[in-house]
C-alpha positions as CSV (number, residue, x, y, z in Angstrom):
1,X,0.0,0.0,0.0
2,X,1.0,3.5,-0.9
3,X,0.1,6.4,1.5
4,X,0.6,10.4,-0.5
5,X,-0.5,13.5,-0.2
6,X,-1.5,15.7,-3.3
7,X,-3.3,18.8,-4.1
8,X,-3.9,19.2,-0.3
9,X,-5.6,15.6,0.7
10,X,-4.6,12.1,1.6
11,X,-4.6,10.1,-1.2
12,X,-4.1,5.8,-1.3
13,X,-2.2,4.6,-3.9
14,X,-4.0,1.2,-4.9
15,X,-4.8,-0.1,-1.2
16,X,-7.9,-2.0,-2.4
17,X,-7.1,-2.6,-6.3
18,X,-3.8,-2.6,-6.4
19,X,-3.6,-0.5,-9.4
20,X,-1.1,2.4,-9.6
21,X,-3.5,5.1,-9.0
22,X,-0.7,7.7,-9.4
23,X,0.4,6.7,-12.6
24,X,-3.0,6.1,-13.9
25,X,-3.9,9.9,-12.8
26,X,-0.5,11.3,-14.1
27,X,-1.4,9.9,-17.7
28,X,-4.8,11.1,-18.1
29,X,-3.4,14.8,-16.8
30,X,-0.8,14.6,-19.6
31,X,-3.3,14.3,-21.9
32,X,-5.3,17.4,-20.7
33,X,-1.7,19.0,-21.0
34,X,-2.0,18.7,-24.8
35,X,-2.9,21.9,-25.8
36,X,0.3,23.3,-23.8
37,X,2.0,22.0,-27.0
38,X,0.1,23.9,-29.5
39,X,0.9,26.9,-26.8
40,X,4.2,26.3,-26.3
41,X,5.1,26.4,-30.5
42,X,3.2,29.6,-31.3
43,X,5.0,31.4,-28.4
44,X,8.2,30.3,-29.9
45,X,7.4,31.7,-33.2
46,X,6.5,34.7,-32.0
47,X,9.5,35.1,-29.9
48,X,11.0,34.1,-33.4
49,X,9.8,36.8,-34.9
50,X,10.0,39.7,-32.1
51,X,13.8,38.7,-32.1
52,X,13.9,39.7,-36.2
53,X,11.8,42.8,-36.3
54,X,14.4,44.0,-33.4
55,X,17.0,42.6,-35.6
56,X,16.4,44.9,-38.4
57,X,16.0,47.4,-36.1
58,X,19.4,47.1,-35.3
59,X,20.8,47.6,-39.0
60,X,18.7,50.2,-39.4
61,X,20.0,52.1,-37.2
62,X,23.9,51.2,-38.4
63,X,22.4,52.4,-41.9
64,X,21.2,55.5,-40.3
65,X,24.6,55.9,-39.3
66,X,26.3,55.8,-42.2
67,X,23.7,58.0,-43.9
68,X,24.1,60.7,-41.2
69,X,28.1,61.4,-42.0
70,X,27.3,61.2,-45.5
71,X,24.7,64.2,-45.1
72,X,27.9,66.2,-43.7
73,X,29.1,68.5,-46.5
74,X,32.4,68.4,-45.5
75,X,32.8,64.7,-45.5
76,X,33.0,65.6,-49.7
77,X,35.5,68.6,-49.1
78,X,38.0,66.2,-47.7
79,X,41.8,67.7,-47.6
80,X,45.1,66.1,-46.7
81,X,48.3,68.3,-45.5
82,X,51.9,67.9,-46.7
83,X,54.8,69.1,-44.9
84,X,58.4,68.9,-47.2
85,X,60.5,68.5,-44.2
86,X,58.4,67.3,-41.2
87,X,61.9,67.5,-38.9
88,X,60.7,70.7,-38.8
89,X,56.8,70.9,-38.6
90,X,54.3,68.8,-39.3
91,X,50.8,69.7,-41.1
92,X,47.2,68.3,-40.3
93,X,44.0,69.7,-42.3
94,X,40.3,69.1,-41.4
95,X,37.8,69.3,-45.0
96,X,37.7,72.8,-47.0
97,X,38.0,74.0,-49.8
98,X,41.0,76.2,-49.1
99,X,43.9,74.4,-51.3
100,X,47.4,75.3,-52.7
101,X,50.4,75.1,-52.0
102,X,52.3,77.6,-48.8
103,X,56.1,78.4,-48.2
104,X,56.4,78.6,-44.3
105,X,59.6,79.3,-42.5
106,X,59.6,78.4,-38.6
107,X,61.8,81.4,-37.3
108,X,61.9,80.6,-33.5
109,X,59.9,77.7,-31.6
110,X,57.9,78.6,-28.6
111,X,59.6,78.2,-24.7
112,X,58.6,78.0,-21.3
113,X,59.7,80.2,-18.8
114,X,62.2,78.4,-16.6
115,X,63.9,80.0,-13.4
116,X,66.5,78.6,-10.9
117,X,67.8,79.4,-7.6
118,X,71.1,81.6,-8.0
119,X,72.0,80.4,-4.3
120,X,71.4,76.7,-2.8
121,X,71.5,74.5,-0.4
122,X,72.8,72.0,1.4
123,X,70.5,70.0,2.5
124,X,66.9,69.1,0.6
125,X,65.7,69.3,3.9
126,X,67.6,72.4,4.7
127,X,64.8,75.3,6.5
128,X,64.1,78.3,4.0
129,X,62.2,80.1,7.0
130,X,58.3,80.4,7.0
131,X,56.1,82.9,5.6
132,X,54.5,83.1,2.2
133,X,54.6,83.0,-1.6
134,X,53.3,84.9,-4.0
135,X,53.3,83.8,-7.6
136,X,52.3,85.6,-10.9
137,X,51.6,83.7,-14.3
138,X,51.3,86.5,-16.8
139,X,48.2,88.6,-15.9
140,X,47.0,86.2,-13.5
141,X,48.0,86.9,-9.6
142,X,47.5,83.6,-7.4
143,X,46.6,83.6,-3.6
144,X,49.6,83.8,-1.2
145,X,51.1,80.0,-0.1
146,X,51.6,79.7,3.1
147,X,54.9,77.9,4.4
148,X,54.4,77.3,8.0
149,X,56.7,74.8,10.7
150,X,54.8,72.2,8.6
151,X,56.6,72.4,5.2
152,X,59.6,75.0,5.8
153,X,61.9,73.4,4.1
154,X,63.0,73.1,0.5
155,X,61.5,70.2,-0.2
156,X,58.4,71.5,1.6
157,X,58.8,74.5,-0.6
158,X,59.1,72.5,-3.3
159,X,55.4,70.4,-2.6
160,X,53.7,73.5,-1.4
161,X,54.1,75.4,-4.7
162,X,53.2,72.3,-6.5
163,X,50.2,71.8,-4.5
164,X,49.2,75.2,-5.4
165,X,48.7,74.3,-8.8
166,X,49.1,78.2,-9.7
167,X,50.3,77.7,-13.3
168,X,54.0,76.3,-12.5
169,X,55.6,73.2,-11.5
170,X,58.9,73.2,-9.4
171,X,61.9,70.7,-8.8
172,X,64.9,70.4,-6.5
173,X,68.0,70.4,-9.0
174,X,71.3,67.6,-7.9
175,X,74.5,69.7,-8.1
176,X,76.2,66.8,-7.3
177,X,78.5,66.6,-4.0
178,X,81.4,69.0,-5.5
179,X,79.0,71.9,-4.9
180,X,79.0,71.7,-1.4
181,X,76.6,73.4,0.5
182,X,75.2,75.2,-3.0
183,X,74.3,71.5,-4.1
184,X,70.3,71.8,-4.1
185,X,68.6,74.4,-6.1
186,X,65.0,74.9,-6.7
187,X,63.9,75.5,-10.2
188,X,60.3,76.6,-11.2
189,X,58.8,76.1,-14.5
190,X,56.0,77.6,-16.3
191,X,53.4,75.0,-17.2
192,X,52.9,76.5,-20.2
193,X,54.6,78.0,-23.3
194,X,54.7,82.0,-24.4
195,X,55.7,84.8,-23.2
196,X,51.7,84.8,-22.1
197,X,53.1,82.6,-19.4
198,X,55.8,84.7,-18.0
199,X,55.8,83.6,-14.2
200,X,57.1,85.8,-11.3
201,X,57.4,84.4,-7.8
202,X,57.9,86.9,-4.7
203,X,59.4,85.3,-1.4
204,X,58.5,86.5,2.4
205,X,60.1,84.2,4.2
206,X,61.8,84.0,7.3
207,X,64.8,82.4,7.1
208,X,67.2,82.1,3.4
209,X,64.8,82.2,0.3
210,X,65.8,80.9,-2.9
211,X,66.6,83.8,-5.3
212,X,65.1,83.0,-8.4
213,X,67.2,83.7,-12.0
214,X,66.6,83.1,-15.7
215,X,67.1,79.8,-16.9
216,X,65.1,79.9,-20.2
217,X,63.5,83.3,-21.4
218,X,60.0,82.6,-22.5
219,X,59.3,83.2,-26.0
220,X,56.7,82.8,-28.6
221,X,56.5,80.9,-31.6
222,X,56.8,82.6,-34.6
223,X,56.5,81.7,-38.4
224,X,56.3,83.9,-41.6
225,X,54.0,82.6,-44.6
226,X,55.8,83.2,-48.0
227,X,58.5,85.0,-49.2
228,X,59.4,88.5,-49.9
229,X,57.9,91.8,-49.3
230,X,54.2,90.6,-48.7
231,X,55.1,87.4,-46.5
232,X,53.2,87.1,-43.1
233,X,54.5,86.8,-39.5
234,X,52.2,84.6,-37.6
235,X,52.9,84.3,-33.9
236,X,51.7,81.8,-31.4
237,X,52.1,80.9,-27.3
238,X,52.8,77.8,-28.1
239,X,54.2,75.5,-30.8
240,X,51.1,73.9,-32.4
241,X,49.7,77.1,-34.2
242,X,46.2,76.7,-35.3
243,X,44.1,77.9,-38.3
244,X,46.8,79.7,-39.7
245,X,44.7,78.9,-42.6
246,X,41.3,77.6,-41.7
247,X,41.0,74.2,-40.4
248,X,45.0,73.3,-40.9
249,X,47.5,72.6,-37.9
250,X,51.2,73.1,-37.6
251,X,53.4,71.2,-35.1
252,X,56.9,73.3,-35.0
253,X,59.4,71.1,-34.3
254,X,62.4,73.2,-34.6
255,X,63.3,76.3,-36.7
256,X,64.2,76.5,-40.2
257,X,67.9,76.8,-40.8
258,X,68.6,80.3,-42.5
259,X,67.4,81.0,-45.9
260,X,65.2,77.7,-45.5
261,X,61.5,77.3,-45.7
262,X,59.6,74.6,-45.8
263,X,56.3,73.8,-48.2
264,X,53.0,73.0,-46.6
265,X,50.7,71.3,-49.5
266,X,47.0,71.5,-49.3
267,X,45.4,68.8,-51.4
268,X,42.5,67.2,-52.0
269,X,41.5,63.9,-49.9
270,X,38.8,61.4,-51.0
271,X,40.2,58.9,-48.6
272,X,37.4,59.8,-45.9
273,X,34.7,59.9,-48.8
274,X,35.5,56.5,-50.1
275,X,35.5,55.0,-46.4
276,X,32.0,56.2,-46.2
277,X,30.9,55.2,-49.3
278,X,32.1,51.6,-48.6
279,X,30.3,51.7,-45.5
280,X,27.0,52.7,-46.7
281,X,27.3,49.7,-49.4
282,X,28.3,47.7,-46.3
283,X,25.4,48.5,-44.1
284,X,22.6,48.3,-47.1
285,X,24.1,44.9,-47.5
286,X,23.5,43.8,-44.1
287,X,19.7,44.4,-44.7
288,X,19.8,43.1,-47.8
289,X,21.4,39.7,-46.3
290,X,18.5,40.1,-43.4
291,X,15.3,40.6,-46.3
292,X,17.1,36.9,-47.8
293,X,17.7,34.8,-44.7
294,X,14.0,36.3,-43.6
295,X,12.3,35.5,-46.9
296,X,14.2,32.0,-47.3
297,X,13.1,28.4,-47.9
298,X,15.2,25.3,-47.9
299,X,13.2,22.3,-49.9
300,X,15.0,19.6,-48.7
301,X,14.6,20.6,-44.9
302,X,10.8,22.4,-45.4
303,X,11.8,25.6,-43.3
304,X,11.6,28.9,-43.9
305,X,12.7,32.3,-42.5
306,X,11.4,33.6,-39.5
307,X,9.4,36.4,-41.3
308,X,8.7,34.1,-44.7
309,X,5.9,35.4,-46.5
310,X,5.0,38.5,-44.5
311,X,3.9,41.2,-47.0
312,X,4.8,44.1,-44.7
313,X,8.0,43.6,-44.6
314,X,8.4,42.3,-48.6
315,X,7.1,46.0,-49.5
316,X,9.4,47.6,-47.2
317,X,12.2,45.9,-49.1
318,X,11.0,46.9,-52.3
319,X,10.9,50.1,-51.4
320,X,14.2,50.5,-50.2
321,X,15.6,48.7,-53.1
322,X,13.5,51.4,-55.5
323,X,15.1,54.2,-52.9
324,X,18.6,53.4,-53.6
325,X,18.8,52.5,-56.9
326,X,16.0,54.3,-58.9
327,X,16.4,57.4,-60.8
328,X,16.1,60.5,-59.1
329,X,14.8,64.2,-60.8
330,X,17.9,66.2,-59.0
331,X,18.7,68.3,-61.9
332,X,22.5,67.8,-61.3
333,X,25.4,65.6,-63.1
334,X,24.4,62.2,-61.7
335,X,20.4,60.9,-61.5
336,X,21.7,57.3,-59.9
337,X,23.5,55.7,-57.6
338,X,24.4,53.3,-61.4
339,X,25.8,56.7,-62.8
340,X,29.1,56.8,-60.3
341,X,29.3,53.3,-60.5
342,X,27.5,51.7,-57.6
343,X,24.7,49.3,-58.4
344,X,23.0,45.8,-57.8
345,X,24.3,42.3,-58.3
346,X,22.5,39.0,-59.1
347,X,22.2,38.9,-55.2
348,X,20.9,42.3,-54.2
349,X,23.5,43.3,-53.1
350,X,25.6,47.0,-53.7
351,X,28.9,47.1,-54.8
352,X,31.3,49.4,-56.7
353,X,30.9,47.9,-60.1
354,X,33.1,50.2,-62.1
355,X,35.6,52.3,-60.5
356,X,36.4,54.5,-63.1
357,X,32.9,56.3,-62.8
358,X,33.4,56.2,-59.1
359,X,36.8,57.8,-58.9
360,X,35.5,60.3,-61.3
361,X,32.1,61.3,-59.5
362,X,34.5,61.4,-56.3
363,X,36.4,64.1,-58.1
364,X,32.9,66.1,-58.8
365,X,32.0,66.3,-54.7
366,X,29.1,69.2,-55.2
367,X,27.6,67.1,-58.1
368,X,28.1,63.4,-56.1
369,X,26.6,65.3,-53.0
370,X,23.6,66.5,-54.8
371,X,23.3,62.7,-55.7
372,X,23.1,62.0,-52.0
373,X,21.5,64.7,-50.8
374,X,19.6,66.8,-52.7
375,X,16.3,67.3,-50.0
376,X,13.7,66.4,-52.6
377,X,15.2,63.8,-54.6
378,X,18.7,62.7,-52.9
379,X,19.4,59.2,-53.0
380,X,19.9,59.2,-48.7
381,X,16.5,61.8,-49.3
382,X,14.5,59.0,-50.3
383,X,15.9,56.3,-48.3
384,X,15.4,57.5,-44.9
385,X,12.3,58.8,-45.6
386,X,11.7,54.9,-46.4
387,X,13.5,54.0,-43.2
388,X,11.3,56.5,-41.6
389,X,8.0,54.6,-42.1
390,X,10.0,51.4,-40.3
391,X,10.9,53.0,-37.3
392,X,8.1,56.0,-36.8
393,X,7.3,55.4,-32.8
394,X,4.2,53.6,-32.2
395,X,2.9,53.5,-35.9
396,X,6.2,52.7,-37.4
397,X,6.5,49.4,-39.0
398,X,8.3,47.6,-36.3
399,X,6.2,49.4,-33.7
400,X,3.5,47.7,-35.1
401,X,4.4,44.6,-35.5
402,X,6.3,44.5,-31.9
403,X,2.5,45.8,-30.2
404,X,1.0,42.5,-32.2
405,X,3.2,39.9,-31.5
406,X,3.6,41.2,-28.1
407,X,-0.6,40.9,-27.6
408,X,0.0,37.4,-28.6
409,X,2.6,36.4,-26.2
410,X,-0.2,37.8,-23.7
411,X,-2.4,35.9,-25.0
412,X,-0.4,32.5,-25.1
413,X,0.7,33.3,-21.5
414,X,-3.1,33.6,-20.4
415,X,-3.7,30.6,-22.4
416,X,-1.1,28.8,-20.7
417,X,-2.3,29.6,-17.2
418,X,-5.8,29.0,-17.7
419,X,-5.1,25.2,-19.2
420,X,-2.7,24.8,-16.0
421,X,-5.8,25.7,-13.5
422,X,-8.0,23.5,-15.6
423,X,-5.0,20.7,-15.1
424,X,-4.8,21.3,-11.4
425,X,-8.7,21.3,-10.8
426,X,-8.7,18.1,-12.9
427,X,-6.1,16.1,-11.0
428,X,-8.3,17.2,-7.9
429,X,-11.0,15.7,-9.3
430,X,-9.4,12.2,-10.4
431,X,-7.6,11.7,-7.3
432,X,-10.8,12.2,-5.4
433,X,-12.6,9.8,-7.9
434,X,-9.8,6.9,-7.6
435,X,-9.4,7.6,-3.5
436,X,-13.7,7.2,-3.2
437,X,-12.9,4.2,-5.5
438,X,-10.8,2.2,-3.5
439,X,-12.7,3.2,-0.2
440,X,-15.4,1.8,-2.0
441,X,-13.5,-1.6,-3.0
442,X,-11.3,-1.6,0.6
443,X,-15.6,-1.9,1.7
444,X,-16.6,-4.4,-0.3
445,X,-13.6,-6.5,0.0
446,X,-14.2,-6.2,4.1
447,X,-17.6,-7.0,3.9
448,X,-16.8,-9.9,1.8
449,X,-13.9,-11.5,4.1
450,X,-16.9,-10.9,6.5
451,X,-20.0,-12.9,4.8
452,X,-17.0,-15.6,4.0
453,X,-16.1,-16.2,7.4
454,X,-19.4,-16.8,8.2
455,X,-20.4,-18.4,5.9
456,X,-17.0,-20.9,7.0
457,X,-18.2,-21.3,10.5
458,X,-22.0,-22.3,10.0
459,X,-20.5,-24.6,7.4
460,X,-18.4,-25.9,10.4
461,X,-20.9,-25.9,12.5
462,X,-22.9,-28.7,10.5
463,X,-20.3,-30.6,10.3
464,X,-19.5,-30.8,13.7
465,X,-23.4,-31.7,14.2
């Protein structure tokens, strides 16, 4: 006999039978769980297909991307600096249009004002006295620092100006042991280049201040553009001078010897363009390989892609196919994508087909960028327009087809739960059914033992008589 409890009540296991009551009950539950199956596969599919609407999501937005730095302007005014001799300066230029060629002669580099202490010490820890310091960075006149029992040394000196972090830096200089007691010497630096950063310190201390001296004069940098009567002296704090010309960059390295320039060459780039371009094709073709693998079918297996069939999303493909390839009413030198050599394969798929037309249409940038973005007709016009109706919040494409398959998860997840209760109640049921049942027989089979030994004895009886 088997004794368990379930759903709340004492149930017995075969006492009077001796069938498997549990078993029996367990099998006739399974088959009331049935429908979880049918449940169970359309929730997958529709997980399925939630995860591939979010997918193209996804490369929609790495298309967007692409199509964003290719609305830049600049990105087809690319321009590349040359410098002749870059021992001397280097050249970097951001897109322009400003282009040619420039004779630039780097007359003195830019310094930092350095100072040392004409008298020293012997000591690092030897006592400069207490009192304050008062430092001046060109215009700008910094709090006093205060040099107390705490920090009255050089070395405290030293930290306390640093901790200031009023525009200059100082170190203790090594004489070396032959300098005797004039073997430690403070030096204080500007932090920063030009004569901008001229630093002054003023001592009030108590006991023997360092007295500061020249070490390096500051200076600026200065450079003349061209040659001759009309050339122009450019000066700057420091040695990268900046938009000498607009958007170009000069890192002075050192100064021209004399009589010696050195050419900085502005000349078209298309390098940044093409990188672009290639990334567009790359990111149209990731859709392109999502709108196959969705709208697949393999005959020897029977499946499909996760999206096979779904009209929605075929017209959305067709549409962006018609939005980068189709002929466009710009008025300029190029109407398609076809005419600078980018068009479809056999596969759907973008690619720069002939070069020659590409390299050419990337030496035409305001007719190419017309062809991209002209804001009626531009080829990126019309395509995120058509990206647009995909991804609009709430009414969008995927918005809409995320709220529906979302509803039917609810619905499968309701679905599941109700057929679950129903399971539940039913197994109350049965195992109330089977436990009446074998009180019933555990009954009869007493009341039978009964009437047979009864009917034993009377038998006995007569034959004792």
């Amino acid at each position: 006999m088997a004794v368990s409890g379930t759903s709340g009540s004492l149930q017995i296991n075969g006492i009077a039978s001796g069938l498997d009551t549990d078993s029996i009950v367990e099998s006739l539950l399974n088959i009331e769980r049935i429908p979880l199956r049918a449940v169970d596969t359309k929730e997958a599919k529709a997980n399925e297909q939630l995860t591939a609407w979010r997918s193209l999501n996804t490369r929609i937005l790495a298309f967007e991307t692409t199509i964003t730095s290719l609305k830049d302007e600049t990105m087809f005014n690319g321009r590349q600096a040359q410098s002749s001799d870059e021992s001397v300066l280097k050249a970097t230029a951001s897109s322009g249009n400003d282009l040619g060629n420039y004779e630039i002669t780097v007359n003195q580099l830019a310094t930092r004002h350095q100072m040392i202490s004409s008298n020293g010490y012997e000591y690092k820890d030897s006592s400069v006295g207490t009192g304050t310091v008062t430092i001046q960075v060109g215009a700008a006149l910094f709090d006093p620092i205060t040099i107390d029992s705490e920090n009255n040394t050089l070395e405290g000196l030293r930290d306390a100006i640093n901790n200031a972090k009023v525009g200059v830096s100082a170190a203790i200089l090594d004489a070396g042991e032959a300098a005797g007691a004039n073997r430690y010497k403070l030096i204080v630096n500007s932090n920063n280049t030009g004569t901008s950063a001229e630093a002054s310190v003023t001592f009030n201390l108590s006991g023997t201040a360092p007295s500061l001296v020249n070490l390096t004069e500051p200076q600026d940098a200065k450079i003349t553009v061209g040659k001759g009567a009309n050339a122009v002296e450019v000066t700057s704090n420091s040695n990268t001078v900046e938009d000498f010309l607009p958007g170009v960059s000069l890192e002075l390295l050192k100064a021209n010897a004399s009589g010696e320039s050195t050419t900085v060459s502005l000349e078209p780039s298309t390098a940044a363009l093409k990188s672009q371009v290639n990334s567009f094709i790359t990111n149209y073709n990731n859709m392109a390989k999502f709108f196959s693998d969705q709208f697949s079918y393999n005959k020897e297996t029977e499946k499909s892609g996760t999206l096979f069939g779904d009209s929605s999303l075929l017209s959305f493909q067709n549409d962006l196919v018609s939005a980068a390839t189709g002929a466009k009413r710009n008025g300029g030198d190029y109407a398609a994508l076809s005419q600078v050599g980018i068009s479809l394969d056999d596969l759907g798929n973008l690619s720069i087909k002939d070069t020659d037309a590409f390299e050419a249409a990337l030496k035409n940038p305001t007719e190419l960028f017309k062809l991209f973005n002209d804001p009626d007709h531009g080829v990126l016009t019309h395509i995120q327009k058509t990206l647009d109706r995909a991804t609009t919040s709430t009414t969008g494409l995927i918005a809409s087809k995320e709220t529906a398959i979302q509803g039917t998860l609810t619905d499968m997840k309701d679905k599941r739960l109700n057929i679950l209760r129903y399971v539940d109640a039913q197994e109350v049921i049965l195992r109330k059914q089977f436990t009446a049942m074998e009180q019933s027989l555990a009954l009869l089979q007493s009341q039978s033992q009964q009437l047979a030994a009864q009917i034993g004895g009377m038998i006995l009886q007569q034959q004792q008589s």
